[in-house]
KERO-270271 format. One record per atom (N, C-alpha, C): y, x, z; residue in one letter. Coordinates in steps of 0.001 Angstrom, whole numbers, padded with zeros to 6 digits, always signed. Example, Ala and Ser with C-alpha at 12.3 -4.5 7.8 and 13.67 -1.06 7.14 Angstrom:
REM KERO-270271
-005690+013190+007800A -004500+012300+007800A -003300+013200+007800A -002250+012850+007080S -001060+013670+007140S +000030+012900+007870S 
***
This chain:
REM KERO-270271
+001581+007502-012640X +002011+006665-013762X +001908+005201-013367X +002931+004559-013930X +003052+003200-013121X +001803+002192-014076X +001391+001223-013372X +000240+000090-013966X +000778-000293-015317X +000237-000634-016390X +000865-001262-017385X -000319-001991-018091X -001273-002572-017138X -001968-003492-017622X -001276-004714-018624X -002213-005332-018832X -001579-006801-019322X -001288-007882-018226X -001921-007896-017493X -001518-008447-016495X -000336-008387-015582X -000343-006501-015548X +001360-006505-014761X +002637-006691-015908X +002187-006538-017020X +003116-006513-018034X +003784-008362-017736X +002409-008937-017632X +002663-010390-018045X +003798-011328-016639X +003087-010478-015315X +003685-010950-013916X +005558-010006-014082X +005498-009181-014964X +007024-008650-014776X +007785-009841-015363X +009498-009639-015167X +010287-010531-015399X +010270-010387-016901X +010494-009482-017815X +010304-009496-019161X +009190-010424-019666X +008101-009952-019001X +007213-010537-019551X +007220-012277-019405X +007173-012620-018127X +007458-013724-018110X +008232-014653-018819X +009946-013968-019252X +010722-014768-020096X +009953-014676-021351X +009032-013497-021727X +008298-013637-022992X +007323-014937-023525X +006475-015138-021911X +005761-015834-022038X +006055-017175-022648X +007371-017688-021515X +008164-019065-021427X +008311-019220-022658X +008924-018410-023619X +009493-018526-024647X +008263-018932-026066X +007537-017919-025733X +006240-017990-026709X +005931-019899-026286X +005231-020462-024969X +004922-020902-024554X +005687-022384-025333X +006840-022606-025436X +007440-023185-025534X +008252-023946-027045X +008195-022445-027944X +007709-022593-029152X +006570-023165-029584X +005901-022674-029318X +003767-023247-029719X +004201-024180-029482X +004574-025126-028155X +004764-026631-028011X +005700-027669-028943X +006818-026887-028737X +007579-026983-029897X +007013-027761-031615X +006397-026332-032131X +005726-026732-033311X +004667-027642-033193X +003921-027843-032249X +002965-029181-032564X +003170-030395-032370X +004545-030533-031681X +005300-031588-031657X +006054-032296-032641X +006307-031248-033403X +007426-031286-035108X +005515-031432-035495X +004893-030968-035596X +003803-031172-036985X +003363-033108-036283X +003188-033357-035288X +002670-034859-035144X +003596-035703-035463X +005101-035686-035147X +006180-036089-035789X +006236-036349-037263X +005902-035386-037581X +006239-035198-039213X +005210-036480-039869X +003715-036081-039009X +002969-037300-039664X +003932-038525-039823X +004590-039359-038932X +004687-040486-038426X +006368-040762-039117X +006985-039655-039575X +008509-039859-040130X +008651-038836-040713X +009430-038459-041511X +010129-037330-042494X +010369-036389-041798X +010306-035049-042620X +010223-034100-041470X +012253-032984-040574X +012858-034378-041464X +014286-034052-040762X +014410-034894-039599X +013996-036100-039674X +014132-036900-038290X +012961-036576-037414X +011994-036007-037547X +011039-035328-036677X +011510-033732-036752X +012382-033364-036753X +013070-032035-036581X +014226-032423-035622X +014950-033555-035934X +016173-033921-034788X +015576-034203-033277X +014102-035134-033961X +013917-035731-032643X +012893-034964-031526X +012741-033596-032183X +012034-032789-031421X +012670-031866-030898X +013550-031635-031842X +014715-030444-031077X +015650-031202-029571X +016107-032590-030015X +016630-033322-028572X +015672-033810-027815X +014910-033855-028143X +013151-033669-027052X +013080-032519-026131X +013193-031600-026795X +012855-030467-025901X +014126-030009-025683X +015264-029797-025760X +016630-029484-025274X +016571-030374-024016X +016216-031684-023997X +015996-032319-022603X +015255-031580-021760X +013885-031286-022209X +012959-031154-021379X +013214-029428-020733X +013898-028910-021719X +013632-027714-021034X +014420-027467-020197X +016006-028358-020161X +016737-028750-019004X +016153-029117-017909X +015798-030352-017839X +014904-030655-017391X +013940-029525-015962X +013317-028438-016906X +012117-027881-015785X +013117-026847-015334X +014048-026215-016409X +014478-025179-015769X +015792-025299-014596X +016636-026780-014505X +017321-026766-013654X +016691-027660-012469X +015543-028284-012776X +014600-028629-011581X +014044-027548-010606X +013770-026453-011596X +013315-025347-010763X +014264-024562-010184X +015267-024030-010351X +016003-023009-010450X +017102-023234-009548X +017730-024912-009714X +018400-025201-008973X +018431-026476-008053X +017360-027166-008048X +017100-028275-007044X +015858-028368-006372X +015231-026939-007329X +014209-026966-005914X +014401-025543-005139X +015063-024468-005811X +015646-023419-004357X +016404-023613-003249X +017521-024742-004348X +018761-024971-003173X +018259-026166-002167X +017251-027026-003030X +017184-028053-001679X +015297-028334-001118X +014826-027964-001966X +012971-028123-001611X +012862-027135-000744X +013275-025911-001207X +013257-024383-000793X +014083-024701+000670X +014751-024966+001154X +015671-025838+002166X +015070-026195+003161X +014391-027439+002756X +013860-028198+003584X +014735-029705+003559X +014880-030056+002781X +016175-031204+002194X +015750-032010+000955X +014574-032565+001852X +013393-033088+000687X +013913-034488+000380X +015017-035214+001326X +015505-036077+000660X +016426-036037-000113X +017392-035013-000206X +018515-034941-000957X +017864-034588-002420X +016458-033706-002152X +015760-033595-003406X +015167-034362-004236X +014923-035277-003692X +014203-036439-004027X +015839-037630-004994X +016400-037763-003916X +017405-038149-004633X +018256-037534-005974X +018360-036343-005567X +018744-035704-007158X +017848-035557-008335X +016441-035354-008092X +015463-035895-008944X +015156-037108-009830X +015561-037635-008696X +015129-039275-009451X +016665-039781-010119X +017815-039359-009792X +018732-039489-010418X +018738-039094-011514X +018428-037630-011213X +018447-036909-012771X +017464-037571-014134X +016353-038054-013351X +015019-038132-014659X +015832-040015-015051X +015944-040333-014166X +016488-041926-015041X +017912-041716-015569X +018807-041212-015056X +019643-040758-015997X +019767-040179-017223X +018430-039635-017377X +018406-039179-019073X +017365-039828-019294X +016457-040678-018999X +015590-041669-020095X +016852-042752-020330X +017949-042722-019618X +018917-043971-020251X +019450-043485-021585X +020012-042145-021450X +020884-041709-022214X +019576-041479-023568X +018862-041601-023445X +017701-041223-024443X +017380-042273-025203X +017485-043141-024475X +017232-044926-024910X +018608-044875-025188X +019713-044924-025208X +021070-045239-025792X +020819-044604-026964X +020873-043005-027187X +021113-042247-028017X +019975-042608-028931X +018994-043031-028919X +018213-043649-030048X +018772-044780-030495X +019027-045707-029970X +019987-047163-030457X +021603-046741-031115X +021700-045742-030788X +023183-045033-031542X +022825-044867-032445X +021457-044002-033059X +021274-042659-034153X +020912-044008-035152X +019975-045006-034359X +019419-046469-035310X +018321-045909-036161X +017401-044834-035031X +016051-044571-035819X +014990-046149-035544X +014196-045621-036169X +013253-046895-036159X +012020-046443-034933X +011801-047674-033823X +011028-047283-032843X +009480-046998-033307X +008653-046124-032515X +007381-045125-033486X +006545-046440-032951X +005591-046679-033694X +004744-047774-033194X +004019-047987-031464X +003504-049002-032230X +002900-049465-030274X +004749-048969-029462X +005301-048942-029715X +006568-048642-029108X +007399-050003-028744X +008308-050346-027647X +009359-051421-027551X +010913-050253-026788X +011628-051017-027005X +012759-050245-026279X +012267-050211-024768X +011914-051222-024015X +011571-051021-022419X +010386-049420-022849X +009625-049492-023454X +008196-048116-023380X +008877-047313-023489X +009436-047080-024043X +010142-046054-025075X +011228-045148-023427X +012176-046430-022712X +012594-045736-021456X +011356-045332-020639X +010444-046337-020401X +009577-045730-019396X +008607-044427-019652X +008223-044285-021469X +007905-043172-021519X +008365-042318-021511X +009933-042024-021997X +010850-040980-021315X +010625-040567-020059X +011142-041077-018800X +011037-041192-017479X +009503-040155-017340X +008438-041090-017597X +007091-040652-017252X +007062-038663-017773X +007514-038628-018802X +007388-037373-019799X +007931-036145-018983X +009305-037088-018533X +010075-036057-017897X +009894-035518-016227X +009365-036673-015807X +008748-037095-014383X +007865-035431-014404X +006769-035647-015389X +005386-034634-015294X +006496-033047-015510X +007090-033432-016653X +007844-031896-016930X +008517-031625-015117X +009342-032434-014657X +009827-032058-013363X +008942-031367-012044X +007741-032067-011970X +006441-031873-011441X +005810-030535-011721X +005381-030450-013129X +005215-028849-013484X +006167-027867-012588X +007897-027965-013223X +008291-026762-013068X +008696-026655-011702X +008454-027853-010708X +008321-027887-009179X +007242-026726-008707X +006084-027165-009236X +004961-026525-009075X +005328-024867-009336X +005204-024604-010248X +005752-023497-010619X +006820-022337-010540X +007887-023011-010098X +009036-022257-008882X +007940-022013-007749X +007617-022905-006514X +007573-023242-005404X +005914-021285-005660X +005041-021316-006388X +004063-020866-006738X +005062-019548-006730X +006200-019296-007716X +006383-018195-008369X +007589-017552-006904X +007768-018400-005981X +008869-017586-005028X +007888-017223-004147X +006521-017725-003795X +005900-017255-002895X +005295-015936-003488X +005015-015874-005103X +004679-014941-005376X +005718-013571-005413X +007084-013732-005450X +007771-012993-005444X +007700-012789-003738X +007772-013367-002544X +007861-013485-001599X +006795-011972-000944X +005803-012305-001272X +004382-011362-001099X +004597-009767-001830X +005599-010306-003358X +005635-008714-003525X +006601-008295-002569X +007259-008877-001924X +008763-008265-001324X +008230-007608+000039X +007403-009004+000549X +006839-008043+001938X +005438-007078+002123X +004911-007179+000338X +004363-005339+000168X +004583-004371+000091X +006082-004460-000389X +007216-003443-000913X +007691-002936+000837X +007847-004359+001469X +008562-003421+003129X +007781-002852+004099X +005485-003123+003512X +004722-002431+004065X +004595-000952+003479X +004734-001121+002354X +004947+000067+002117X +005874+001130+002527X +006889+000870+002291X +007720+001484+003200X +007908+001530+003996X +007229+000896+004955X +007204+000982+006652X +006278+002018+006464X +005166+002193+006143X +003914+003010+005962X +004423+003837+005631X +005060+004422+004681X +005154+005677+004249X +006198+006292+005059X +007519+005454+005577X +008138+006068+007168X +007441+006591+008332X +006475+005608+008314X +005310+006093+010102X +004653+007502+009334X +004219+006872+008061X +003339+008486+008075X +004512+009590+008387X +005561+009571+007478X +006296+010988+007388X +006502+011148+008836X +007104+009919+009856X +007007+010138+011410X +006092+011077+011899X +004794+010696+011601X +003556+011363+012317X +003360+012424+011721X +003899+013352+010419X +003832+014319+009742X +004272+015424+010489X +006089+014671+010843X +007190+015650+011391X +006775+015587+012659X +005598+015169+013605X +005509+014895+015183X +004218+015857+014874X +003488+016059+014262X +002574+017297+013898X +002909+018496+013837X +003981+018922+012671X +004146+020111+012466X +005240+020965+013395X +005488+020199+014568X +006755+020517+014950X +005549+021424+016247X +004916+020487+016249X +003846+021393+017805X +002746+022087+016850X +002177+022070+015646X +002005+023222+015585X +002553+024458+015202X +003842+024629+015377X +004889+025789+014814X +004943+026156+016740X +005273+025267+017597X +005098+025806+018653X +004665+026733+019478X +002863+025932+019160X +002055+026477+019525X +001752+027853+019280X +001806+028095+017729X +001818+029462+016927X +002795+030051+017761X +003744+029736+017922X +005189+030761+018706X +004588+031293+019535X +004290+030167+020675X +003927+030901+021886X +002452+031919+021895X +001747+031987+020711X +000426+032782+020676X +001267+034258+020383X +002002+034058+019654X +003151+035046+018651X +003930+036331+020340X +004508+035256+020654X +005200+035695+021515X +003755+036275+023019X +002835+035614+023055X +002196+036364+024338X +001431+037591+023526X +001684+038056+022356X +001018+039026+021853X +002026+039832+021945X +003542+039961+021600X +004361+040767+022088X +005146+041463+022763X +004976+039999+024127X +004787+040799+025298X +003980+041552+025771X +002293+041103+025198X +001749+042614+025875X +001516+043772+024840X +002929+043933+023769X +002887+044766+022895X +001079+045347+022092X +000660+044060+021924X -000916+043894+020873X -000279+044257+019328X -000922+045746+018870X -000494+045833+017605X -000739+045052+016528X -001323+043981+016729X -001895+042742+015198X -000966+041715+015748X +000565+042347+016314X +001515+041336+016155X +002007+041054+014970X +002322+042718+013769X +003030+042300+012892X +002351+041488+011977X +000930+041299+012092X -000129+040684+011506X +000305+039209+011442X +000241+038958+013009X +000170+037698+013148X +001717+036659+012626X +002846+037683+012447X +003752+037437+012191X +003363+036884+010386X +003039+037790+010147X +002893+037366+008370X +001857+036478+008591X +000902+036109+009238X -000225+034692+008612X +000770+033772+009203X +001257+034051+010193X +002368+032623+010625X +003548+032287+009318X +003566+033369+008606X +004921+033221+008011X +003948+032405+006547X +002780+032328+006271X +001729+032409+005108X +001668+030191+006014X +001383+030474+007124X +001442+029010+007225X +002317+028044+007458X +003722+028554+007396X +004926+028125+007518X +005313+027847+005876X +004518+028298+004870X +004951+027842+003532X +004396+026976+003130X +002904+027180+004333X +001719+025672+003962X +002200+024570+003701X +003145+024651+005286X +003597+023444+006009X +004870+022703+005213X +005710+023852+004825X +007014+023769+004316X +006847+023197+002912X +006212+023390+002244X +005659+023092+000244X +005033+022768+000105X +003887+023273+000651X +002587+022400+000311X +001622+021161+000576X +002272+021416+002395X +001878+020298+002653X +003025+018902+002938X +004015+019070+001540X +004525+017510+001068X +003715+017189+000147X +003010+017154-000558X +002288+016321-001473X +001432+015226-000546X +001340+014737-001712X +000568+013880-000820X -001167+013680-000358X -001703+014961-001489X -002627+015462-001016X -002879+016617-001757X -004187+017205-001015X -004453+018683-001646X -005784+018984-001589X -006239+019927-002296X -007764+020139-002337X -008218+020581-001328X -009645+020398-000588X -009873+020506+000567X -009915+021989+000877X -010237+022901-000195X -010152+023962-000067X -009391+025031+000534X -007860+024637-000018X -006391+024767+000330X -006622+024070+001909X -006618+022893+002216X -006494+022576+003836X -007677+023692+004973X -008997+023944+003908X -009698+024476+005049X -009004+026373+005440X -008618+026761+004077X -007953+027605+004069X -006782+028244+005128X -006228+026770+005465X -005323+026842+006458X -005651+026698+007859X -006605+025836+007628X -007279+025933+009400X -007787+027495+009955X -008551+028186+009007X -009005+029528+008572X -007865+030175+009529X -006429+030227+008878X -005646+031252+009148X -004990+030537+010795X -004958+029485+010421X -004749+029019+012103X -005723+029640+013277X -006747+030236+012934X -007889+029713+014100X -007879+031148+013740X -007599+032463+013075X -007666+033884+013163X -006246+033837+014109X -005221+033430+013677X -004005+033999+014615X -004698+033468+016912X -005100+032364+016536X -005704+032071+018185X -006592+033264+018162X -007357+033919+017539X -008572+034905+017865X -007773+035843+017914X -006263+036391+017390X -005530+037467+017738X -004861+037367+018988X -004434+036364+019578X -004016+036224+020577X -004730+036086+021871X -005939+035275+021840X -006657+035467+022597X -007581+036921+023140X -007853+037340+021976X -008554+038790+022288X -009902+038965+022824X -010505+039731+023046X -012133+039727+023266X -013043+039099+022397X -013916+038998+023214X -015161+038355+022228X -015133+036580+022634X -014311+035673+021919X -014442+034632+022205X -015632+033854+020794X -016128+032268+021414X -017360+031572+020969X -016132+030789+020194X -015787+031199+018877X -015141+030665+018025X -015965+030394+017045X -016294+029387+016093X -017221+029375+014881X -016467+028295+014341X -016411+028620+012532X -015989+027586+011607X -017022+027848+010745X -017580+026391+009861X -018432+026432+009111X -018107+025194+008206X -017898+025633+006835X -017954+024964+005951X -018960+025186+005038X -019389+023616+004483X -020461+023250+003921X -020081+022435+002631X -020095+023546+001549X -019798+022520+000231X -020707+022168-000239X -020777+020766-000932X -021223+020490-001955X -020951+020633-003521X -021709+021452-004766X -021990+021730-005651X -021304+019693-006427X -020004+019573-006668X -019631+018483-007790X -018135+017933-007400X -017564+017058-007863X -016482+016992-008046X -015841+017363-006348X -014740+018212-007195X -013923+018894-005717X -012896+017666-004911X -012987+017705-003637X -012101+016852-002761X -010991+016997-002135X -010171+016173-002696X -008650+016189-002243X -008216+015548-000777X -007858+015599+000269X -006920+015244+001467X -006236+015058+002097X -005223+014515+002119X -003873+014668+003097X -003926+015502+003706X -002734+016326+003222X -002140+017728+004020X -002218+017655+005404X -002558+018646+006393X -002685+018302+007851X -003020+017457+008552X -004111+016992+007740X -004898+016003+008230X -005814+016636+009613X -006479+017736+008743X -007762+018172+010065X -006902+019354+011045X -006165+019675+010615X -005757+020836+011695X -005522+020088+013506X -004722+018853+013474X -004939+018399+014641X -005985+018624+015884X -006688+018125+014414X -008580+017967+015920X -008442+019437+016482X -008301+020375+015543X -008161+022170+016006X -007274+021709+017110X -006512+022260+016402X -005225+022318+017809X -005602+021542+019416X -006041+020514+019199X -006404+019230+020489X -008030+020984+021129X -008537+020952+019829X -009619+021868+020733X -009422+022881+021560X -008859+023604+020484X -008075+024556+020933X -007038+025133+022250X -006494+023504+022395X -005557+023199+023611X -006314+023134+024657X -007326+022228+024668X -007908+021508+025588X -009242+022556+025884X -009616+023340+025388X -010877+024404+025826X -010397+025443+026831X -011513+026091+026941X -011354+026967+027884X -012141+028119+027630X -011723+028363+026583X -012681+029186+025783X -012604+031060+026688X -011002+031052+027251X -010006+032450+027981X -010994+032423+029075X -011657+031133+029923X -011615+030932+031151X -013043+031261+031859X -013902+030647+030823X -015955+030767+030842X -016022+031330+030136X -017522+031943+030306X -018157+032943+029367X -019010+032247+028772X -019176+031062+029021X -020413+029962+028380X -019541+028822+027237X -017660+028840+027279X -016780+028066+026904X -017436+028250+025040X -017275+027540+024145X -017030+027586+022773X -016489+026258+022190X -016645+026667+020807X -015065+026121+020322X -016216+025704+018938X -016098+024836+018361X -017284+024793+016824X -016836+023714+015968X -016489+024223+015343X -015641+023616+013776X -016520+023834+012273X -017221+022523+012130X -017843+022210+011121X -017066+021415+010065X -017193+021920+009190X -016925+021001+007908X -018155+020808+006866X -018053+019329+006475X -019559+019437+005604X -018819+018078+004665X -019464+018552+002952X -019258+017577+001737X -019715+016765+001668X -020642+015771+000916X -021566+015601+000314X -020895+014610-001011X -022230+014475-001668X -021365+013563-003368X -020446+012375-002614X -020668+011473-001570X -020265+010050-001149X -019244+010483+000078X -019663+011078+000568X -018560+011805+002067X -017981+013201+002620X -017183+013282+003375X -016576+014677+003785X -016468+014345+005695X -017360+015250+006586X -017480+014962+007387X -017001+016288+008047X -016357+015871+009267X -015854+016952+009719X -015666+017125+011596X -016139+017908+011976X -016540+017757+013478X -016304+018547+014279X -015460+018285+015269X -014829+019779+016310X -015619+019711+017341X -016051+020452+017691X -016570+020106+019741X -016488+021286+020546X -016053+021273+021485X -015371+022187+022785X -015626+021789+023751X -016150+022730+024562X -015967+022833+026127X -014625+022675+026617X -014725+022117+027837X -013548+022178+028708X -013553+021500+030308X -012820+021959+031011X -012675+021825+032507X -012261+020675+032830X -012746+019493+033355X -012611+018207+033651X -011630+018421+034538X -011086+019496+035509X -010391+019812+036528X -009155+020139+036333X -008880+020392+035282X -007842+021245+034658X -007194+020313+033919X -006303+019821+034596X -005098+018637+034346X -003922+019363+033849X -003375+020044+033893X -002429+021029+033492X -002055+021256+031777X -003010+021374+031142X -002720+021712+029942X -002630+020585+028995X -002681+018992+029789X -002106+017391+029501X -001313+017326+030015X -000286+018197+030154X +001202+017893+030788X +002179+017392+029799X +002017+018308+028261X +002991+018470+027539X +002439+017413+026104X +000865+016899+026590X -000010+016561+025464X +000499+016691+023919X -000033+017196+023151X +000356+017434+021760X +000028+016457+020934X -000555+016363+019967X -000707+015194+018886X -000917+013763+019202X -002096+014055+019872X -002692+012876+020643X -003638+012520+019385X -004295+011729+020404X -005824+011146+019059X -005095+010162+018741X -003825+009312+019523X -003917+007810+018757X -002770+008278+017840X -002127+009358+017484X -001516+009876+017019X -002033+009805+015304X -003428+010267+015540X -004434+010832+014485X -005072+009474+013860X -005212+008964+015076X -005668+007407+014820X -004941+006897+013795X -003776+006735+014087X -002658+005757+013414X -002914+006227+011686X -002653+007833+011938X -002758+008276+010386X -003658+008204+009350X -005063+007721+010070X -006197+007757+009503X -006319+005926+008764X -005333+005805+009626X -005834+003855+009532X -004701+003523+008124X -003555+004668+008103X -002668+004701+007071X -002957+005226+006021X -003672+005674+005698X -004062+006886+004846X -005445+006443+004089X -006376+006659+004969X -008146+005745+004543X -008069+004381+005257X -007459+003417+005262X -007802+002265+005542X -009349+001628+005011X -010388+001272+005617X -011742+000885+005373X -012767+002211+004736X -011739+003600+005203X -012223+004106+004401X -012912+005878+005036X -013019+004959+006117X -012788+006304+007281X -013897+005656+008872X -014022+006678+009611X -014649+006567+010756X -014255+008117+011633X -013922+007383+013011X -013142+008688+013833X -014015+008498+015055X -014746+009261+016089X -014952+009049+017042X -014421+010412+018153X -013962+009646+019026X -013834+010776+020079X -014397+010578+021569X -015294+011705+022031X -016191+011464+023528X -016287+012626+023795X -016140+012686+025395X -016943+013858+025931X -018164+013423+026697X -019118+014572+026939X -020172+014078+027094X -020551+015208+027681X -020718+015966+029230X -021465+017252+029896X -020395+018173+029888X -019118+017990+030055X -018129+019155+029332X -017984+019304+028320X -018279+018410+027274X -018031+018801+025651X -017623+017980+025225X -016644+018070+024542X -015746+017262+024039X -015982+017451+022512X -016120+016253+021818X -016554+016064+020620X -015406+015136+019645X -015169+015940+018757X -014200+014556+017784X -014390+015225+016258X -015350+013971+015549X -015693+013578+014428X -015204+012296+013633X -014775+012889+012485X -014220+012193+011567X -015097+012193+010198X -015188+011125+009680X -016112+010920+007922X -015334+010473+007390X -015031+010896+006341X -013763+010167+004967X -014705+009786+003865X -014693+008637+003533X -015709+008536+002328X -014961+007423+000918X -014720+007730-000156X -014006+006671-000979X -015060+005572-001751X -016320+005666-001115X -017434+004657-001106X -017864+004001+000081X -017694+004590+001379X -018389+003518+002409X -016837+002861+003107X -017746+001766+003692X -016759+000850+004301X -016737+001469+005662X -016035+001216+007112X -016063+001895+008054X -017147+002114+008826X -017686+000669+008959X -019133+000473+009456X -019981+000922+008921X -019904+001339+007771X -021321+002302+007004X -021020+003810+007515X -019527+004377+007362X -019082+005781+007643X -019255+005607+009098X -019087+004645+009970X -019477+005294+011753X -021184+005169+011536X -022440+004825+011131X -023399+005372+010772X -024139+006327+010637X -022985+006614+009633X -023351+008289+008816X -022560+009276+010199X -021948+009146+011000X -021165+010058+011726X -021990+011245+012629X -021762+012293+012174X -022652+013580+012814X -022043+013273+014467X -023278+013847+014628X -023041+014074+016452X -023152+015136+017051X -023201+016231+016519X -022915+017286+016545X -023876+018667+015905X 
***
């Protein structure tokens, strides 16, 4: 649902002409009530209405059209010159048109004050609505280039969405396919959880987020089809750790990556000492989540085709939780470790802190 504070109400264009208008009235009337003291209240009705018919000329074609077309420019003399033309050109006609109408000048008044307080009146009105354009295009300026971060942002993400799901549909293939070449009967199996995460991918994971439940759900069925394909007794472990209070939502395919990178990069087929360990843990302030795998420092081969990539993951995390996140990735003895904390209370430097180490 879109904002409808008072505040955005007041910064929209409606609102704004609302304001002007309100704004301008109020001035209006306390101008006719001090008038009225000082003369009858028809010639303090003429002389307030051609008061402000000036003035509001005045700010609004100062603003609108001599300071976009020439301040806005950079044509500060031509501005200057049409300014000062304009404001003594109508304290003349103001001083005429009073000596026409043959009102009587308001005290402490002479015909010379009377031009120069014109001038001065109109001078400040010009000044204001200078101010006030020059204020209100930069402010329009800032929404325009939030509007093209945004949409740059929400292009890179869907980029990095469609550069995800495309290698893990792959990957699944080829687990799919080395199970049917060696005719393994939990092919037709593996066919239906593939077909169960192909609707993940396809429906569910367009929103823009989902309960963590639903995402761990899917890692679940990801990481049984690798245990069908692989076969034997492999050191596979997932462990999730809820916390008991409000349930947590995530960007779709967020964590499956780190899998997949483990998954890729282990050697779980190769050692009998290889494992694979996928923790997930809640708490009320954070959601921490931690892969770590063995793997063969020697074994250059299976970075041929590299899949996601961390800066891949990187990028998405910095789009997604900006200040609101902490990622680390190290190996350390053969073990390769990559932990992530999402927290919608700590800043990054508090969440790399809190970051499990395994």
């Amino acid at each position: 649902m879109p904002d409808r504070s008072p505040v955005s109400v007041l910064l929209s264009a409606s609102g704004q002409r609302w304001a002007h208008a309100v704004g301008w009235l109020a001035f209006y009337l306390i101008v006719f009530a001090l008038l009225s003291e000082l003369r009858g209240w028809q010639e303090a009705l003429l002389r307030t209405t051609l008061n402000f018919a000036v003035l509001i000329g005045i700010f609004y074609f100062n603003a609108l059209v001599l300071v976009n077309r020439l301040l806005e420019k950079g044509q500060w003399v031509a501005y200057l010159i049409s300014l000062s033309g304009l404001l003594v050109g109508l304290s003349l006609i103001r001083f005429v048109l009073e000596g026409f109408l043959a009102w009587q000048i308001l005290p402490l008044q002479t015909p010379q004050r009377t031009f120069i307080a014109s001038f001065v009146v109109y001078l400040l009105v010009a000044l204001l609505s200078g101010v006030y354009q020059l204020l209100e295009n930069r402010h329009q300026a800032e929404l325009k280039a939030s509007a093209w971060e945004a949409r740059h942002a929400e292009a890179q993400l869907s980029y990095l969405k469609a550069h995800i799901n495309p290698h893990f549909l792959f990957n699944t293939l080829h687990n799919i396919y080395a199970a049917a070449s060696l005719q393994l009967p939990q092919t037709a199996d593996m066919i239906l959880r593939l077909s169960q995460l192909l609707r993940y991918v396809t429906y569910e994971a367009q929103a823009a987020s989902l309960p963590l439940d639903m995402e761990w759900t899917h890692l679940e069925r990801y990481v049984e089809l690798y245990r069908m394909r692989a076969g034997g007794d492999i050191k596979l472990s997932l462990t999730y750790t809820r916390h008991e209070g409000e349930p947590w939502f995530v960007a779709p395919m967020l964590l499956l990556p780190l899998v997949e990178n483990a998954l890729k990069h282990s050697n779980l087929e190769l050692a009998d000492d290889a494992f694979v360990d996928i923790r997930l843990e809640t708490t009320p302030d954070a959601l921490h989540f931690c892969v770590r795998n063995t793997y063969d420092p020697a074994d250059r081969q299976r970075d041929a085709h590299g899949g996601v990539g961390l800066d891949n993951i990187r990028q998405r995390l910095h789009l997604l939780y900006p200040n609101a996140h902490a990622f680390t990735a190290q190996a350390h003895e053969q073990v390769f470790t990559a932990a992530l904390t999402l927290s919608h209370n700590l800043n990054a430097d508090d969440a790399q802190a809190a970051m499990p180490v395994g």
